[in-house]
C-alpha positions in Angstrom: 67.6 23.9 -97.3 67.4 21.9 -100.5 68.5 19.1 -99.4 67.0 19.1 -95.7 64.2 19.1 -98.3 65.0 16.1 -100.2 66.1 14.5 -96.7 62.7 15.1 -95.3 60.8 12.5 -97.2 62.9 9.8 -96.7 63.5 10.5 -93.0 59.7 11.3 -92.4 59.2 7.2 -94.0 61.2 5.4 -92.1 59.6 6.7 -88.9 56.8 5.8 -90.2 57.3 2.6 -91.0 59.0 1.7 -87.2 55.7 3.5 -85.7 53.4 1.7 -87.4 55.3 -1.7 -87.1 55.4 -1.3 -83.3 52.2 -0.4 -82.9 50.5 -3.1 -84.9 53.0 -5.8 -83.4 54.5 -6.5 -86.2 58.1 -6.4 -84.0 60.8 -9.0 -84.2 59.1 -12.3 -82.8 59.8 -12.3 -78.9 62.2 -15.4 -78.8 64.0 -14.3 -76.2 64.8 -17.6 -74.2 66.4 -17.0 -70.4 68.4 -20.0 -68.8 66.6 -23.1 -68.1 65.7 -23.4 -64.3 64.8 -26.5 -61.8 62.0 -27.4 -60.8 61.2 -28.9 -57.1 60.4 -32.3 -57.5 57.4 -31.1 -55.4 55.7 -29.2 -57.9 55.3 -31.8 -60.0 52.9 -33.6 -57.8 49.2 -33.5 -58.2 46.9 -32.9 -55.0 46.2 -36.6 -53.6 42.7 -35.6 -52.9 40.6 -35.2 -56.1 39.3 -31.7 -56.2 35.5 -31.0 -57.4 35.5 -29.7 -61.0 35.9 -25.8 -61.1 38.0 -25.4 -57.8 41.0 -23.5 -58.8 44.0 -25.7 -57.0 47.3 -25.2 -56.0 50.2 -27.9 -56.1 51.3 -29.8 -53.8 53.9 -28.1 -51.3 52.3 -24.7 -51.7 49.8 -22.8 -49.7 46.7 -23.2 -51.3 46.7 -20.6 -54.2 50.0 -19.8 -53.4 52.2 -18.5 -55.9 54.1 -22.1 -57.0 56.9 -23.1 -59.1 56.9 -23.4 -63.2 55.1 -26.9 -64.2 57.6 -28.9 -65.4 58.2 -29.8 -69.2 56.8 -33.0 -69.0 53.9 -34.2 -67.2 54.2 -36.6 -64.5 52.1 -38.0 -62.2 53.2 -38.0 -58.2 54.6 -41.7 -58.9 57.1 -39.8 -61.7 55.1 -41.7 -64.5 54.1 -39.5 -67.6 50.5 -37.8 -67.5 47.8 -40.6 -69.9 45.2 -39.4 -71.6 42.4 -41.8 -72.4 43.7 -44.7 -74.8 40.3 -44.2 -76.6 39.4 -40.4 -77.0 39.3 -36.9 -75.4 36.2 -36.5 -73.2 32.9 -34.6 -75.1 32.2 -31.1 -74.4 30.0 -28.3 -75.3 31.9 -24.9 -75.2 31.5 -21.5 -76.9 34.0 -20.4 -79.7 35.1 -16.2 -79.7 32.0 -15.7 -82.1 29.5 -17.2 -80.0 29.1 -20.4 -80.9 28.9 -23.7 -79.5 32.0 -26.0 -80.2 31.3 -29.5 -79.1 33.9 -32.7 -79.3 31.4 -33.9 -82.2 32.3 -30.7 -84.2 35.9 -31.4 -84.1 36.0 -34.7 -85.4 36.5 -35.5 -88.7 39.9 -33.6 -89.1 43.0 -33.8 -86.9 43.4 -30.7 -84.3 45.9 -28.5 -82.2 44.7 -27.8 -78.8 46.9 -25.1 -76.4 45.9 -23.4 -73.4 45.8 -19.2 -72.3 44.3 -16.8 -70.9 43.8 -13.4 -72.3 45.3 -11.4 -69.1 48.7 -13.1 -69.4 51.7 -11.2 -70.1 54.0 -13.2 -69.5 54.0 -17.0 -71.9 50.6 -16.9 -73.4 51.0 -13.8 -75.7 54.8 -15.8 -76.9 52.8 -18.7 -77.4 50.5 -17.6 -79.5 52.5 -16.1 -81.6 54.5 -18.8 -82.0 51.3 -21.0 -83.4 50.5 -17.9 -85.3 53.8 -18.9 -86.9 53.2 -22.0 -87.5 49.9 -21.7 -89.0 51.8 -19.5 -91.3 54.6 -21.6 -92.2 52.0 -24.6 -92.8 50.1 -22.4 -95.0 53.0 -21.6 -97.4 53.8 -24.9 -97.6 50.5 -26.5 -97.6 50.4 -26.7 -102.1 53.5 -29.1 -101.7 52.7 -30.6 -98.1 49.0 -30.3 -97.5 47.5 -30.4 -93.9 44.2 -30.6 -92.3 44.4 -30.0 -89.2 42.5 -27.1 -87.2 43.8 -24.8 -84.2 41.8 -24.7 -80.9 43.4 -22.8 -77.4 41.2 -23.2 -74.7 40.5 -20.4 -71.6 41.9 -21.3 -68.5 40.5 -18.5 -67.3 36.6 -18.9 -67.7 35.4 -16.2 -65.5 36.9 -13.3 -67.3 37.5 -14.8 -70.6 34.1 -14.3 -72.3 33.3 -14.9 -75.7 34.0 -11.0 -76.4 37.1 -11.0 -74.3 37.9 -14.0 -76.5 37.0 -12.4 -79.6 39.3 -9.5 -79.2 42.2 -11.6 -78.5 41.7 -14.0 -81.3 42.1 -10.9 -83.8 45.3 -10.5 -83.1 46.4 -13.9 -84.0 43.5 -14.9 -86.3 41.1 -12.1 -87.9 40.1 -15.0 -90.5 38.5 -16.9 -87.3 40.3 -20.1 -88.9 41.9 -20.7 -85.4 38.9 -21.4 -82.4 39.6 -19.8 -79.0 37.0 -21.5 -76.8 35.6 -20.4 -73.1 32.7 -22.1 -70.9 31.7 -22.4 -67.9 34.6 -22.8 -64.9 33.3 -26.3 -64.3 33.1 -27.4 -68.1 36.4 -25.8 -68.4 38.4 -26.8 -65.3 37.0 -30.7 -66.6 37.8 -31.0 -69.8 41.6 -29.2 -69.0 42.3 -31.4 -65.9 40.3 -34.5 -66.5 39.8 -34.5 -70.3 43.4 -33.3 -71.4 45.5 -34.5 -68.2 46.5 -30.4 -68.0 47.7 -29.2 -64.5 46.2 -25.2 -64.1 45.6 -23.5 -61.0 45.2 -20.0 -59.9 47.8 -17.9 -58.5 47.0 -16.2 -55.1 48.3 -12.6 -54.9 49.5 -12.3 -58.3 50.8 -9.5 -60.0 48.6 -8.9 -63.1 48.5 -10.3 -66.3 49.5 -13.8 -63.7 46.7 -14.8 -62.4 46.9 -17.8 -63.2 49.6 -21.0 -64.1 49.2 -23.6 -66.5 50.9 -25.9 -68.4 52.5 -24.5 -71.7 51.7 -27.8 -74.3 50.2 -27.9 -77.2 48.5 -31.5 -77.9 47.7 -33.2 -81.5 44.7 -35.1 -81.5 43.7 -37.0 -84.7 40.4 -36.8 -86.6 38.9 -39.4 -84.3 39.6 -37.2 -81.3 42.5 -39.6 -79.9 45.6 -38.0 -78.4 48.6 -38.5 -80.2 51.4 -36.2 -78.7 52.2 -33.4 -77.2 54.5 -31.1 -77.6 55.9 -28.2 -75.9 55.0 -24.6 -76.6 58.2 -22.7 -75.4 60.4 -25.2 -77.4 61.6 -24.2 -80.4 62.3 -27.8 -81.8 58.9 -29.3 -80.8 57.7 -26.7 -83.0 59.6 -27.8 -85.8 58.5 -31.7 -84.8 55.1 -31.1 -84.3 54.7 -28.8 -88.3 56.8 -32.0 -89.8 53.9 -34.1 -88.3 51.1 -32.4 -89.1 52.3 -32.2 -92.8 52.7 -36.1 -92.8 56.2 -36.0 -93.4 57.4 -37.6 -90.0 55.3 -40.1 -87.2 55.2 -38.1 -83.6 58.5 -38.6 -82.0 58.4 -41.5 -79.3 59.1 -38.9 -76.6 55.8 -36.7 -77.5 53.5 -39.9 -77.7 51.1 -40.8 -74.3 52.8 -42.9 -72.3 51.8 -46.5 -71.3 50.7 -45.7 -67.2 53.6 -47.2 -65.1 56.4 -46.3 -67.8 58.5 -44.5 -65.6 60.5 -41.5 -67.2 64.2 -41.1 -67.3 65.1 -39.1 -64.6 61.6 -39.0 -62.8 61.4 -36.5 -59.7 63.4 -33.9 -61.2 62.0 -32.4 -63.5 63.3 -29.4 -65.3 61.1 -26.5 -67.1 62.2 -25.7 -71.0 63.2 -22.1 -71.3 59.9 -19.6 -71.0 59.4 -17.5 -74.2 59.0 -13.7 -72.4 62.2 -12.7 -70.4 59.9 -12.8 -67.2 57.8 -10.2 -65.4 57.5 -7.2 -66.6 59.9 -4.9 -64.6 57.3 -1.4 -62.8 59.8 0.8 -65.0 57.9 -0.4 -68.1 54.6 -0.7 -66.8 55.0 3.0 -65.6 56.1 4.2 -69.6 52.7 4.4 -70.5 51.7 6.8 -68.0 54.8 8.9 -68.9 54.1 8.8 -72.3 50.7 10.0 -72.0 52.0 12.9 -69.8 54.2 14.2 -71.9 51.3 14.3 -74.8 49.5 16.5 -72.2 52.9 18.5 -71.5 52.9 18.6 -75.1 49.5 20.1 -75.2 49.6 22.5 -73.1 52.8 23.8 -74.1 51.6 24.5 -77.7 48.5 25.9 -76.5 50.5 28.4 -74.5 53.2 29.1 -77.8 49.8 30.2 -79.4 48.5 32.6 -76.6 52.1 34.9 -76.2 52.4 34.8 -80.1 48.7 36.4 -80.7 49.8 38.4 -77.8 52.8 38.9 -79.8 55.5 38.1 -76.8 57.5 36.5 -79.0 60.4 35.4 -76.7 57.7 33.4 -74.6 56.6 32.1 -77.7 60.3 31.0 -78.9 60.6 29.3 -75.2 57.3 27.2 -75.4 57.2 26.4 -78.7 61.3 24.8 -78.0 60.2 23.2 -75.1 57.2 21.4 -76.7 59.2 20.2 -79.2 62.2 18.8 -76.5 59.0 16.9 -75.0 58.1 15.5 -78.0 61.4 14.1 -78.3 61.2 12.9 -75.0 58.3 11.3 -75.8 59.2 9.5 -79.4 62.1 8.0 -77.2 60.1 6.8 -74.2 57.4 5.7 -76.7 60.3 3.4 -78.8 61.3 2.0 -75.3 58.3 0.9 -74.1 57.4 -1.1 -77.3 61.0 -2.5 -77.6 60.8 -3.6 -74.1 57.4 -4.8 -74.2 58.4 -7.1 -76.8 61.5 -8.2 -75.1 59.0 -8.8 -71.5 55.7 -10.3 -73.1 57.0 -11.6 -77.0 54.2 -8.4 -78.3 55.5 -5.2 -78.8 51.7 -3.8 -78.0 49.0 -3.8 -76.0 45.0 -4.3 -77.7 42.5 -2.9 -77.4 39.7 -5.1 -75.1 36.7 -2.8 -77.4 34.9 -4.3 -80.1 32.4 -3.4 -82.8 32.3 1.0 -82.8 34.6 1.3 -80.1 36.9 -0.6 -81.7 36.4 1.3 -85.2 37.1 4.5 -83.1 40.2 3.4 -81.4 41.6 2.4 -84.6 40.6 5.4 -86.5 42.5 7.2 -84.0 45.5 5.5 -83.3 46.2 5.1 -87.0 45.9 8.7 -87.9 48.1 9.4 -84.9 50.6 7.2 -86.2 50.9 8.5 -89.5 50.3 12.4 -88.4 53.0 11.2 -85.6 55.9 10.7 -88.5 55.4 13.9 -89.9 55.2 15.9 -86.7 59.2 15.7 -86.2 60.0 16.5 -90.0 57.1 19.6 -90.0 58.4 20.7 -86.6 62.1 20.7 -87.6 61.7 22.7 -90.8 59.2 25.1 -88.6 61.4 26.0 -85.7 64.5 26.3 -88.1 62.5 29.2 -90.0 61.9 30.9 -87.0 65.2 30.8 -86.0 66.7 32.7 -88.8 63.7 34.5 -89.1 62.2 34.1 -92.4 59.3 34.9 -90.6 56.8 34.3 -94.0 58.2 30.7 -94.4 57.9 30.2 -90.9 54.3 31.5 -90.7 53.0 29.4 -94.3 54.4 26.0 -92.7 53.2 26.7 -88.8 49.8 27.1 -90.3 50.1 23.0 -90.8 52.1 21.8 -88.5 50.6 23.5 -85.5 46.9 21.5 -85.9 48.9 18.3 -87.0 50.9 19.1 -83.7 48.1 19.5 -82.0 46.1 16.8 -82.6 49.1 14.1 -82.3 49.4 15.4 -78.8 45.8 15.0 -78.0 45.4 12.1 -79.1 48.4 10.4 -77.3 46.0 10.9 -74.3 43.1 9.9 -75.6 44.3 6.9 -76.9 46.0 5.9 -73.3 42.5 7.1 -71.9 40.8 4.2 -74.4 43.5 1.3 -73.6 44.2 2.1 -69.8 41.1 3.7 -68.2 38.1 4.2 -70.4 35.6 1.7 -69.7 37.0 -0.8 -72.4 40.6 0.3 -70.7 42.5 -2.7 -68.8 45.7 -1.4 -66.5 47.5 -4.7 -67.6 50.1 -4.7 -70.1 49.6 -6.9 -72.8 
């Protein structure tokens, strides 16, 4: 026992540690890549027909908000010439940031900026992308004493009917609880103008979607300078362009020829067969994962139920039913530490986030947090307290086993019950969303 003792503190530390990691996010960074793949030279076409600002469109060879093929890496016009944006400056706009308040054109001038493109439902790219500017942001920050930079991070909503300022707000804590970094939504016709006529950006809703992608959209992020002129852009599932793109904005390089507009009629090598870079996620997130969370909240209410029922035979003093329940409950929580590590790992491997936030703000959000962290905590020492308890009872040093089940059967307890009500918040309270992500 003395050295199950001295074991215990170590062992009950390092589960900590990996519980509260996953939940927060704090994971590996999700760079799995999967193999490049082609792209129909039909996808790459914009509708001949201009479409009135705010219709959601679908590419060309598609049925109308038919589910299409990836937009290809570069943009390209139907005659296979590369996207231009206007030789003098991005068009104005009046938008609203995640706090509120307006953003216009005017306010961003004056310093050079990062624009990039999401919506908060995504599961798939968005979630990668972000934190891959998240990363950047950091990087520039720890070198900014010996390379200083100016510029400012904006990502715009493609989705402007869902992505409200709150929605906003609750996704731009995630990657930027200092607000440094704007996340901007607006109306559908503001939005769907500025992205398609403004920024050259091909978006369109997906009909029939699985959730969390609703909608596709190009992946770019694009530098524009102080005086709100385009200078490059560069692709956000590229590793490389990252490293391009942070070498630029520190002054240490010009953009690279291949990420600066294009003259109109400069046709690209290889035009008409495009090809899409690697996507950040490993793809759709398979129904086994999207199904763990249910599990895992079952087995807190298995959980539950079980120790309720150990306590019942043992005031009843039926102490082989309470040996039986009180094993069992504790074979379930094991169950559910290992389905719980699986979903995280393979959300992380699925979406690049090994969580899923919480869409509350203000006191919800204060609650939910409350709650999840003391679950996470109480969580670690539930397998240590439970160990020790159950291997009293076994050789029957029935006064040990008594003095410790006094505190591990409330911390038991509570983890349990919580588990639920924590899936209850995220998944089907009224600030729940069924999406991953």
């Amino acid at each position: 026992m003395p050295r199950v003792k001295r074991f215990c503190p170590f062992l009950s530390g390092s589960l900590l540690v990996w519980l509260v990691v996953l939940s927060l996010g704090l994971g590996p960074a999700g760079d799995r890549e999967t193999a490049a793949q082609e792209t129909p030279p039909a996808a790459a076409a914009e509708p001949a027909e201009p479409k009135p600002a705010g219709e959601q469109i679908a590419p060309p060879g598609t049925a109308d908000g038919a589910p299409a093929p990836r937009i290809p890496t570069i943009p390209i016009d139907e005659s296979g010439n590369r996207r231009v944006w206007d030789p003098d400056h991005v068009d104005d706009f009046s938008l609203v940031d995640q706090n509120g308040k307006t953003v216009t054109r005017q306010d961003l001038l004056g310093r050079p900026w990062v624009v990039s493109f999401i919506f908060t439902r995504c599961v798939e790219q968005c979630p990668a992308m972000c934190a891959r500017i998240r990363g950047l942001i950091k990087d520039l920050d720890v070198e900014k004493t010996k390379y200083p930079y100016d510029a400012r991070f904006v990502t715009i909503t493609v989705d402007a009917e869902h992505d409200t300022p709150q929605n906003m707000k609750g996704f731009a804590q995630i990657y930027s609880p200092d607000n440094e970094w704007l996340f901007l939504t607006g109306t559908k016709d503001e939005i769907s103008r500025l992205i398609r006529e403004g920024f050259k950006v091909p978006f369109w809703r997906q009909k029939d979607a699985p959730p969390g992608m609703e909608f596709a959209h190009d992946m770019h992020l694009i530098h524009v300078d102080k005086e709100g002129k385009v200078l490059g852009w560069y692709d956000g599932r590229v590793d490389e362009e990252f490293k391009d793109l942070k070498l630029v904005l520190q002054g240490r390089r010009e953009t690279p020829e291949e990420n600066k507009p294009a003259v109109k009629g400069t046709a690209l090598p290889g035009a008409g067969t495009p090809t899409t870079a690697p996507p950040l996620a490993g793809g759709t997130v398979p129904a086994w994962v999207e199904r763990l969370p249910t599990t895992n909240a079952g087995l807190n209410g298995l959980s539950t139920l079980l120790l309720l029922g150990g306590l019942i035979a043992i005031k009843g003093r039926n102490v082989p039913l309470h040996k039986r329940l009180m094993v069992t409950a504790f074979l379930v929580s094991i169950a559910f530490l290992v389905t719980y590590l699986t979903y995280h790992f393979a959300l992380q491997h699925y979406t690049g986030s090994s969580s899923k936030r919480f869409a509350g703000t203000g006191t919800p959000l204060i609650v939910y947090r409350t709650i999840l962290f003391s679950h996470i905590i109480l969580a670690a020492v539930v397998p240590i307290l439970a160990s020790i308890t159950l291997y009293r009872g076994f050789r029957e040093q029935w006064i040990a086993h008594r003095r410790i089940a006094k505190v591990t059967f409330p911390i038991w307890l509570y983890v349990s019950v919580t588990g639920v009500i924590i899936y209850w918040m995220l998944y089907l309270g009224p600030w729940g969303d069924p999406r991953l992500g």
